[in-house]
N, C-alpha and C positions, 0 to 999 in steps of 0.2 A: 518612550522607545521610538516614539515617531523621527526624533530628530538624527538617527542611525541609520547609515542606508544598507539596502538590502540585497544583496544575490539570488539567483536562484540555478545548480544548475538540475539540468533535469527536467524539461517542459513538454511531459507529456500531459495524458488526460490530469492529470493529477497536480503533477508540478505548474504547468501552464495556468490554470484556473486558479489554483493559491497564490500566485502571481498577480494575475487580474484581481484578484479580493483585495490582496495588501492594494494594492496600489490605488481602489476604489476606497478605500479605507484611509487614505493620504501617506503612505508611508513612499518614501523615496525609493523605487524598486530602481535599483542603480546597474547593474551587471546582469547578465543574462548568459548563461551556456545551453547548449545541449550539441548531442554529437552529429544530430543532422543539421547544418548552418541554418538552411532555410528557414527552418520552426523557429529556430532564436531570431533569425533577423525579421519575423513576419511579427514574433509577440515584442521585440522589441520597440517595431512602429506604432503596434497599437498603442501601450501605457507609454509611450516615450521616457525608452528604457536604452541602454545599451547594450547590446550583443558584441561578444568575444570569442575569438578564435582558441584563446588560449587560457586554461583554468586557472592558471595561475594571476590572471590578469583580472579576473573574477575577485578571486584573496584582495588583489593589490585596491580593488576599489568598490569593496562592500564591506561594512563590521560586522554583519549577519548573513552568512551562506548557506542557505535551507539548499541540502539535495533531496532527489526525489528520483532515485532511481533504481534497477532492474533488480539485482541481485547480490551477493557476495562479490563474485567477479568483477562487475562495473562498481563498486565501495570499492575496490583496491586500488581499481586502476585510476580512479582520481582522486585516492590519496596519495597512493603508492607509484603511480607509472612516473614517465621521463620528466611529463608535465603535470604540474600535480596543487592542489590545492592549499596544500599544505607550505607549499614555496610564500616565505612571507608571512606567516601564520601568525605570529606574534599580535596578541591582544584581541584577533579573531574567534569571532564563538561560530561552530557549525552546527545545526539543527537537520539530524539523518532521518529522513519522512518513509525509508522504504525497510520491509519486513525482511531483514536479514539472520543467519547467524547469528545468536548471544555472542560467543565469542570477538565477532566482528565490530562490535562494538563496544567493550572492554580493552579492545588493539587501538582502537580509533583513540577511545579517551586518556591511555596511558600514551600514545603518542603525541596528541596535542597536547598533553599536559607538559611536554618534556619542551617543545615549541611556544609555551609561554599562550595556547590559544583552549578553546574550552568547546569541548562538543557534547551534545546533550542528545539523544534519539527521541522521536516523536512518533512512535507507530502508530499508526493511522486506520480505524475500523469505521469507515467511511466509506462516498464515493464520491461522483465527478459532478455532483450537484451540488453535495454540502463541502465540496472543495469551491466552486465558486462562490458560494454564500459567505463561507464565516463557519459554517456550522460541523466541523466536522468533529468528529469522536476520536482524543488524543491521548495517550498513553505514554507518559515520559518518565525517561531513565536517565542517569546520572547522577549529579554532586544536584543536590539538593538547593545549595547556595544557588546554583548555576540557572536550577529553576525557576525559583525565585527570582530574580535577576532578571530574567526571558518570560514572565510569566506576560507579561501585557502584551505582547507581539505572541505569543501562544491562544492566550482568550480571543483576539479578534480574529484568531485561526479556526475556533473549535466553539462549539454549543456543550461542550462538557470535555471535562482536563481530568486528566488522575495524574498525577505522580507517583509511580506504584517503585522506585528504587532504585538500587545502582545501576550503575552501566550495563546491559544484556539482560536487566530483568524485564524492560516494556517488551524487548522479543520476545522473551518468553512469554506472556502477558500475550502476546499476538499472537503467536503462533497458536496456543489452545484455542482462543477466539476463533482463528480460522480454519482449525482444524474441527470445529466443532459446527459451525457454521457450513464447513466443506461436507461433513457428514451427514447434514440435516438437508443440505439441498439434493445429496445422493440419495435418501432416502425418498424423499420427493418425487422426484425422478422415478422410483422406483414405483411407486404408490400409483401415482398418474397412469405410468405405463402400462400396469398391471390391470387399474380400472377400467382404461382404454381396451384394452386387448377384450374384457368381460362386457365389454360395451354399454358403459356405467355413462351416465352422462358426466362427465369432468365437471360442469360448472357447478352439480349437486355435488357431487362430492368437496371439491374443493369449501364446498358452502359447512358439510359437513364436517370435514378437518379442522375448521377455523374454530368450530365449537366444542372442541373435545380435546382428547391428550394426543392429538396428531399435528394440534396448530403449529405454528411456528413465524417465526420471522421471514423464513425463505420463501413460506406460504403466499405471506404479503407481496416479497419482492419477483418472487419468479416464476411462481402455476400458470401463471396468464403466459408467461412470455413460452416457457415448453410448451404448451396446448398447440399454441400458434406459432410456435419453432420462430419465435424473433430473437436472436440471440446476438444482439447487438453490444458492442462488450461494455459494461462497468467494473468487472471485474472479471477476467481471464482466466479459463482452462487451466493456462500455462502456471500463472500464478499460483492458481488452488493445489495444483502438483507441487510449486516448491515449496508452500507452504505445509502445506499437512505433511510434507517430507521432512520438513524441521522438527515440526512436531511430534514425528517416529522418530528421529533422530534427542531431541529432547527424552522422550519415555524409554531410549534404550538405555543412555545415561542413567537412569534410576530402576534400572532390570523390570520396567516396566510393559506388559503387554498389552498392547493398541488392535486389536484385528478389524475393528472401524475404521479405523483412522488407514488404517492399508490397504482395507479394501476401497475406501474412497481413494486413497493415493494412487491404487491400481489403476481406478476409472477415469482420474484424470490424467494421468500417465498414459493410459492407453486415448485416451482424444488427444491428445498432444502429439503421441506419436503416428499418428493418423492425419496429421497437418491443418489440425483445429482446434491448437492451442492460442490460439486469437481471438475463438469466440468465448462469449458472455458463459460463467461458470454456472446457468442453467444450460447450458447447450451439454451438460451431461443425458440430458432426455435423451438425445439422439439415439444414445446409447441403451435406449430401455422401453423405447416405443416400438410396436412392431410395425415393420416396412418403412421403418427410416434408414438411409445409409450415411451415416455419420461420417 
C-alpha cells in the first residue's frame, strides 16, 4: 500500500495526527485539505506534504482520501457541494473516519460506486493519542472486497480492526459504542457529584468504584479530570450530543425506548447549548457538582 499516495481532508485533533502516523510510517501523505488554509498549510510543512485550496484537487493527486470530519452536513458538502471530492473520482477509494448517519454512508457508497471509485467508513472509538500512534480502535463498513484490499493502510492505522459489514453498519456499530460510553460517563458524573456534595472523599471512592460493578472505562479516563475540572477536550460535549442523538435516532427506527440514552443526550445538549460544547465529554460534571457554573 505504501506505494499509493494518500489524502487527507479533515486535520483536526484526529485527521492531523493520522496524517502525521502515515507519513511517520513512510506512506506518501501527498494532498492535504481542511477548511481553515492555515492548519493545512502548517501540517503540510511539517510531513512535506501538499496543501490545497480546492477538494477536488486533493481526488486529482491522492489514490487514498481518508476524511475526518464534523458531521452529516460537512460529508455532504465535500461530496456533494460546488467543489467536491468526488470531481475525478474514478478509481479513488475514500476511507470516511467521522461518526455519522448510517444512511450517509450507504449515499456515499452507492454514489462512488456509480463514479467508478470505492468508499469504505472507518468509525473510530479512539482518541488524539492512539490517533498519532497507529493504535486506534477501527470499525469498518462496506464491500468487504474493499476491505480487504485497504486492510494494510487500515492496520498501521489501528491496534485492533473489525469489519463488522455493509455500508452504515460501522455507524451503527459506533453510534451504540458512544452512546453507551456517553451514558457511563453521565453516570460518572453523577456518582462524583453526589459523593462530593456528602463529602465522601472522591479519591476513596473513585478507589472503590474501580473494584466493584460501578467500574468502568470512563472511571480510568475521566474521575481524575471532573474532580479537578480539567476538561481539556479529546472528546467533545458537542460530539457526545450528536452522537447519542443518532443513537435515539437509531432505537426509534426499531420502536425502541432509550430513556438513558436521552437523558444523557439531554445533558450534553444542555452544555452545548450553554456554549461548552468544546469541552472534554467529562466536562458533563460541571453539570452535577455543586457550585460549579457550567
Amino acid at each position: 500500500m505504501k506505494n499509493k499516495t494518500i489524502g487527507f481532508v479533515g486535520l483536526g485533533r484526529m485527521g492531523g495526527n493520522m496524517a502525521r502516523c502515515l507519513k511517520d510510517k513512510g506512506y506518501n501523505v501527498s494532498a492535504l485539505f481542511d477548511i481553515n488554509n492555515s492548519i493545512a498549510a502548517e501540517l503540510a510543512a511539517e510531513i512535506s506534504s501538499t496543501a490545497y485550496a480546492k477538494l477536488a484537487d486533493v481526488t486529482a493527486n491522492a489514490d487514498i482520501i481518508l476524511t475526518v470530519v464534523t458531521n452529516d452536513k460537512a460529508m455532504d458538502a465535500i461530496f456533494f457541494g460546488e467543489d467536491n471530492l468526488f470531481t475525478g473520482a474514478e478509481g479513488r477509494t475514500f476511507i470516511n473516519c467521522a461518526t455519522l448517519t448510517p444512511a450517509v454512508h450507504t449515499q456515499l457508497e452507492a454514489s462512488a460506486s456509480k463514479l467508478g471509485a470505492t468508499c469504505l467508513e472507518a468509525c473510530m472509538a479512539s482518541s488524539i493519542p492512539q490517533a498519532r500512534s497507529g493504535e486506534l480502535f477501527l470499525m469498518i463498513g462496506g464491500q468487504e472486497a474493499d476491505f480487504n484490499a485497504n486492510k494494510p493502510l487500515l492496520d498501521d492505522l489501528s491496534k485492533a480492526l473489525h469489519y463488522v459489514g455493509a455500508a452504515g453498519k460501522a455507524s451503527e456499530v459506533k453510534a451504540l459504542v458512544n452512546m453507551v460510553m456517553n451514558i457511563n460517563t453521565a453516570a460518572l458524573a453523577e456518582g462524583l457529584g453526589i459523593g462530593d456534595a456528602l463529602g465522601i472523599d472522591l479519591k476513596m471512592l473513585c478507589d472503590i468504584f474501580s473494584q466493584t460493578g460501578a467500574n468502568s472505562r470512563v472511571l480510568e479516563t475521566d474521575a481524575e479530570d471532573m474532580i479537578i475540572r480539567d476538561h481539556d477536550c479529546y472528546f467533545s460535549a458537542s460530539h457526545a450530543a450528536k452522537d447519542s442523538g443518532i443513537a435515539l435516532g437509531l432505537a426509534a427506527t426499531q420502536g425502541i425506548n432509550a430513556p438513558l440514552a436521552q437523558a444523557t443526550f439531554d445533558q450534553y445538549t444542555k452544555l452545548t447549548e450553554m456554549g461548552k460544547g468544546e469541552l472534554d465529554k467529562s466536562g458533563i460534571a460541571e453539570l452535577t457538582f455543586q457550585g460549579r457554573n457550567a
